[in-house]
N, C-alpha and C positions, 0 to 999 in steps of 0.2 A: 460482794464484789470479789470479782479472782485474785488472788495473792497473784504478784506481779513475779516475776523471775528477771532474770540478767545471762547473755550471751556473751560470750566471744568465740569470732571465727575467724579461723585465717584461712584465707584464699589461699589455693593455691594454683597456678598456669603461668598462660598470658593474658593478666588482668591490670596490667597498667597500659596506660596510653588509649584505652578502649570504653572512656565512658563510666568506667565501673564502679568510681566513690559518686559522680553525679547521679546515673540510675538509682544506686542501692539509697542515696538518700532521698529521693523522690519517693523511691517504694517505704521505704522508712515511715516516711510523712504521708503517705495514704493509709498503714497501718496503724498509725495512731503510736509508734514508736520514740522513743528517744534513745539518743546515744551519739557513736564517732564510728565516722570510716576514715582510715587510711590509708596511704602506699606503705610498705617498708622495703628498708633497703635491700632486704633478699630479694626483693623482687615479688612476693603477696601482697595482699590488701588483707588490713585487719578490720572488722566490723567489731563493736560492743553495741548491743543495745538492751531495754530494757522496756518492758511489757508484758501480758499476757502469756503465757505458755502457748496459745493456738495462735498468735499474732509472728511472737518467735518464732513459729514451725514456719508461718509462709515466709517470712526471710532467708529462713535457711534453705527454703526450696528456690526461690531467685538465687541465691548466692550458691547453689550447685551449678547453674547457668548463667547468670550474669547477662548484662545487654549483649546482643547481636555480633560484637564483631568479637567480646572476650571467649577463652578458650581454659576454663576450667578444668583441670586435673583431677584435685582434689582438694577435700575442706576440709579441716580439726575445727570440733564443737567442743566448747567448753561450759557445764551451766551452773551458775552459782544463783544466790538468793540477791535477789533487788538492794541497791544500794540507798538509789534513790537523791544518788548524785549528780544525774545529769536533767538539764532542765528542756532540752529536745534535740533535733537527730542535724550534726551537722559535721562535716567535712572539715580535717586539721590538714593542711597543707604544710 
């Protein structure tokens, strides 16, 4: 079985008000993902999740584009080794 890894990304654009923690946890939950998306106050969405290394990659390629109406700038990756603390992929409001 693949050693799992751990992300986080922060968004960076216009990616609040646009769908983009519900998308990214939908896509989340078809990749077999767990983890958290957020807003923050700067005005990014942060993503953590935790899967696969090739599961992780299509995440980070949605979350270079995000759903239809956001307008991504740019994204910081971060990758560390699996926690194994989250139990699946959900939205912290």
């Amino acid at each position: 079985m693949e050693e799992e890894k751990r992300i986080e990304i922060k968004v960076l654009g216009m990616v609040q008000g646009v769908f983009f923690r519900s998308t990214t946890r939908d896509k989340a939950k078809k990749l077999g993902l767990k983890g958290t998306v957020r807003n923050m106050r700067d005005g990014s969405v942060e993503i953590i999740a935790e899967g696969t290394e090739e599961r992780l990659n299509r995440l980070i390629i949605f979350a270079k584009q995000g759903p239809p109406s956001a307008k991504v700038y740019d994204i910081q990756v971060k990758w560390e080794q699996a926690r194994g603390d989250l139990s699946y992929f959900k939205i912290i409001y």
